[in-house]
C-alpha positions as CSV (number, residue, x, y, z in Angstrom):
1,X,244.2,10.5,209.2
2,X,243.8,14.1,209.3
3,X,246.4,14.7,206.8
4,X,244.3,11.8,204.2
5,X,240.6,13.9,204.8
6,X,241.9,17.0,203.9
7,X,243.6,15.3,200.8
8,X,240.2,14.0,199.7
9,X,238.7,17.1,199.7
10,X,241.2,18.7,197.9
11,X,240.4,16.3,195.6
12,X,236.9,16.5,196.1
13,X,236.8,20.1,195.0
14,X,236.4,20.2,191.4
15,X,233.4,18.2,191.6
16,X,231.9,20.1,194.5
17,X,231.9,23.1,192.4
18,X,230.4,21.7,189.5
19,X,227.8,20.7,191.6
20,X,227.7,24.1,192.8
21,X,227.3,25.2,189.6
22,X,224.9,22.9,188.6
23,X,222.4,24.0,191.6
24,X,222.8,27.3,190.9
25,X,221.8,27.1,187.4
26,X,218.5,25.1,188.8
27,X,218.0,27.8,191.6
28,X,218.0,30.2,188.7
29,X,215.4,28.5,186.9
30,X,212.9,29.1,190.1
31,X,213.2,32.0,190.7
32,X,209.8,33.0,190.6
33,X,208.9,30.6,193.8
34,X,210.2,31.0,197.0
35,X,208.3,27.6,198.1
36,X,210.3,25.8,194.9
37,X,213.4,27.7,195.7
38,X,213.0,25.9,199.5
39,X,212.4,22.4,198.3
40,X,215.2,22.1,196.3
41,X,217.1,23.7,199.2
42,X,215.7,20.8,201.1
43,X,216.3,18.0,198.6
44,X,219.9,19.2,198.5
45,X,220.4,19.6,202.1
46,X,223.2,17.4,202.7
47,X,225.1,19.0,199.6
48,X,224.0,22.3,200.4
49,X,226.3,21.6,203.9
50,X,229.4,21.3,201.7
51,X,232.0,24.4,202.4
52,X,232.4,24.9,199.1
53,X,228.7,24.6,198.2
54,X,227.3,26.4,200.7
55,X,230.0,29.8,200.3
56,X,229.2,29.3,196.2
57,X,225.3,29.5,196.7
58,X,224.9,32.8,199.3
59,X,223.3,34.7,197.2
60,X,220.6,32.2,196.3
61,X,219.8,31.9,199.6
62,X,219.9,35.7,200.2
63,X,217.4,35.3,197.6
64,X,215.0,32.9,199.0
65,X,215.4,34.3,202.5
66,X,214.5,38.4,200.7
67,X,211.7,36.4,199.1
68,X,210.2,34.7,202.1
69,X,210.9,38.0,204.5
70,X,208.6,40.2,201.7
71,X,206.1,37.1,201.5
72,X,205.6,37.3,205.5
73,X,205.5,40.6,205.6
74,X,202.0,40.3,202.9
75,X,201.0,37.6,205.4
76,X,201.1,39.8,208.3
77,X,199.4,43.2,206.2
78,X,196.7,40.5,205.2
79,X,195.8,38.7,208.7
80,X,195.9,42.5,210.1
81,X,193.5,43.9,207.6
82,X,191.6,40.8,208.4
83,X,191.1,41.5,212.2
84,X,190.9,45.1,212.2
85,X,187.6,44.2,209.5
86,X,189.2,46.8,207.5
87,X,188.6,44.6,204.8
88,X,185.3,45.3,202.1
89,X,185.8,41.4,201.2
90,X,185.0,40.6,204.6
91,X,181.2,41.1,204.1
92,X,179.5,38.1,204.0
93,X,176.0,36.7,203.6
94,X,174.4,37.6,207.0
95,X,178.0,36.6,208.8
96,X,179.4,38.4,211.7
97,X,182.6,40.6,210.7
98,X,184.7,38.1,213.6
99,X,182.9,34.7,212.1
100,X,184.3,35.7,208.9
101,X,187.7,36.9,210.2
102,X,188.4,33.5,212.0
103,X,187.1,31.7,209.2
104,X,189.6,33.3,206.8
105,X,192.4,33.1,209.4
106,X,192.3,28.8,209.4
């Protein structure tokens, strides 16, 4: 049995890397969204478990995980210029500073 799986997936293997391929080239076209780039991660997740997909797509999902790292990181500059009132924006019409922080933190 063991000998007829790894058979299959030997013969499997052309395909898997056109598929590979093919995701790649669609990754590529995303590139400028981290929240498209993780969909179609998603949508694919069951291909995306495939040896021979997964090792062909690292650096697209270096890519996506850079992306999301630097987006958190603009997350966590924002909320903390947010609570420390630091913010000019945060003046609003007749609102305390912490109203106005907690509103803008929901």
């Amino acid at each position: 049995w063991d000998g007829a799986a790894r058979e299959a997936q030997r013969r499997m293997q052309p395909g898997f890397e056109h598929i590979a391929s093919k995701l790649r080239g669609q990754i590529a076209e995303l590139t400028g969204s981290s929240q498209s780039i993780q969909g179609h991660f998603q949508q694919y997740m069951n291909l995306m478990q495939q040896p021979t997909i997964a090792s062909a797509l690292v650096s697209e999902r270096e890519l996506l995980l850079s992306q999301l790292k630097e987006e958190l990181k603009q997350i966590q500059q924002t909320f903390s210029t947010l609570v420390s009132g630091e913010a000019s924006e945060l003046k609003g019409n007749n609102v305390p500073v912490i109203v106005e922080t907690l509103t803008r933190c929901r």
